[in-house]
C-alpha positions as CSV (number, residue, x, y, z in Angstrom):
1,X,0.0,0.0,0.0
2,X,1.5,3.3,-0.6
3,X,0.8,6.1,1.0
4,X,-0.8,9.5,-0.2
5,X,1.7,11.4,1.7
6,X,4.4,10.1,-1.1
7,X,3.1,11.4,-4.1
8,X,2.1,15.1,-3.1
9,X,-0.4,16.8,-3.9
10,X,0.3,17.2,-7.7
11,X,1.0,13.1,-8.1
12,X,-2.5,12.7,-6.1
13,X,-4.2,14.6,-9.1
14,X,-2.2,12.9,-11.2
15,X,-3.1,9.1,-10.3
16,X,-7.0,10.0,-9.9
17,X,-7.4,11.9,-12.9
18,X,-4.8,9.3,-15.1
19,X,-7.0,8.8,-18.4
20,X,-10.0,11.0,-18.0
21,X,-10.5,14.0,-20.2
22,X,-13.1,16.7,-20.6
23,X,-15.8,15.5,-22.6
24,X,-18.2,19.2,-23.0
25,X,-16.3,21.0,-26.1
26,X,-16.8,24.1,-23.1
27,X,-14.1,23.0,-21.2
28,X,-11.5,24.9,-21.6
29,X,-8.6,23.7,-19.1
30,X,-10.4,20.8,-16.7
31,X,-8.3,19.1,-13.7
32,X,-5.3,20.7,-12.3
33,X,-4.3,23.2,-9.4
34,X,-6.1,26.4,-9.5
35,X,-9.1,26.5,-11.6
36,X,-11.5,24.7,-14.4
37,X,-11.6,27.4,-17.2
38,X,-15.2,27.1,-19.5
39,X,-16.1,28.9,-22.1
40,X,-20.0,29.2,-22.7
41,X,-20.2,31.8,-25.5
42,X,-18.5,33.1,-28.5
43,X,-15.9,35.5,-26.5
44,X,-13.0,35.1,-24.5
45,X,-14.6,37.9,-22.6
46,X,-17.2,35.0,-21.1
47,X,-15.0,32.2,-19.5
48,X,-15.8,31.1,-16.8
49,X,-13.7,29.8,-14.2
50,X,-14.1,27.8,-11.4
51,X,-12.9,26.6,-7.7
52,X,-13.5,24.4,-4.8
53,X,-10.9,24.0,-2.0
54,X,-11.5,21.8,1.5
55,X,-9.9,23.3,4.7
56,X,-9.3,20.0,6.5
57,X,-9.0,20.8,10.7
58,X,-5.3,19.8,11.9
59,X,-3.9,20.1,8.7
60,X,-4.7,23.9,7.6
61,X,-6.0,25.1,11.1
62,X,-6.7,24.4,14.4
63,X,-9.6,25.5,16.3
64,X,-7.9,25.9,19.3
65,X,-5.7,28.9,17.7
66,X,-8.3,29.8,14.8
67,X,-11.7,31.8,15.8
68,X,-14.1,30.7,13.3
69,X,-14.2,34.4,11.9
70,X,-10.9,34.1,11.0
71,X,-10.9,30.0,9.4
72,X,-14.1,31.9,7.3
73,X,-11.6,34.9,6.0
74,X,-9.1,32.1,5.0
75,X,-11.4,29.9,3.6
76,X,-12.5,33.0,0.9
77,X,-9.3,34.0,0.6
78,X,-7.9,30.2,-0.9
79,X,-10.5,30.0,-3.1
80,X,-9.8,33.7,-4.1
81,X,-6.1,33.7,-4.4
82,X,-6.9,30.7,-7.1
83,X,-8.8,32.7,-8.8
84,X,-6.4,35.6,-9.1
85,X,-3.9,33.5,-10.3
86,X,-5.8,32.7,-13.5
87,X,-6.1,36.6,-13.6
88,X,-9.6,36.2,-13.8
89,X,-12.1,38.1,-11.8
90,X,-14.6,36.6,-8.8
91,X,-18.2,37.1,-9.2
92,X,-19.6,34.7,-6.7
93,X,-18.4,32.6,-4.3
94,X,-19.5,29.5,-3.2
95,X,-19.5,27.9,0.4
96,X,-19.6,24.5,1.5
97,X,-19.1,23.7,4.9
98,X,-19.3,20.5,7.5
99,X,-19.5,20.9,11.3
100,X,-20.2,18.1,13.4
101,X,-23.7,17.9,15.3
102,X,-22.8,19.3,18.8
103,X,-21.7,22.7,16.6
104,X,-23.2,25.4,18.4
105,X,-24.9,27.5,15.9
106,X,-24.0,30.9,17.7
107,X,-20.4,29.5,16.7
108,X,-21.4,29.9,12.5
109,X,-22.7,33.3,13.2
């Protein structure tokens, strides 16, 4: 068994995407480290680009030094700093977010 830890984030991507290609004519730039690229009209001017990033507690923060304002602020500013380096511009943002049941919801606030 090997172990994720030996192939890095970029070998990860590489073994689990191994063989697959975009199959919409739209895509413009698919897998890979920053952002999908898709282009939906006639224009350059329309791409549209795309992110998603997990913030996995103990390996990018840890509550215990981390308010939950702050892991917010970072959590925009990973998906943004993606973005920016496909000089392209952010619109929207999207959230996804898991908290175990004993959260406290005064804590999301």
């Amino acid at each position: 068994m090997t172990e994720i830890s030996t192939l890095g984030e970029f070998g990860l991507i590489d073994r689990l995407t191994e063989g697959l290609a975009p199959f919409n004519a739209s895509t413009l730039l698919g897998v890979g480290d920053d952002c999908a690229v898709m282009n939906y009209a006639s224009d350059a001017k329309n791409r549209v680009v795309a992110t998603t990033e997990m913030l996995m507690e103990c390996i990018h923060f840890d509550l215990t030094y981390t308010p939950l304002k702050h892991l917010g602020y970072k959590a925009a500013l990973v998906i943004l700093s993606d973005v920016y380096a496909m000089n392209a511009r952010a619109r929207q943002l999207l959230v996804s977010m898991g908290v175990g049941r004993k959260c406290k919801l005064e804590h999301l606030d």
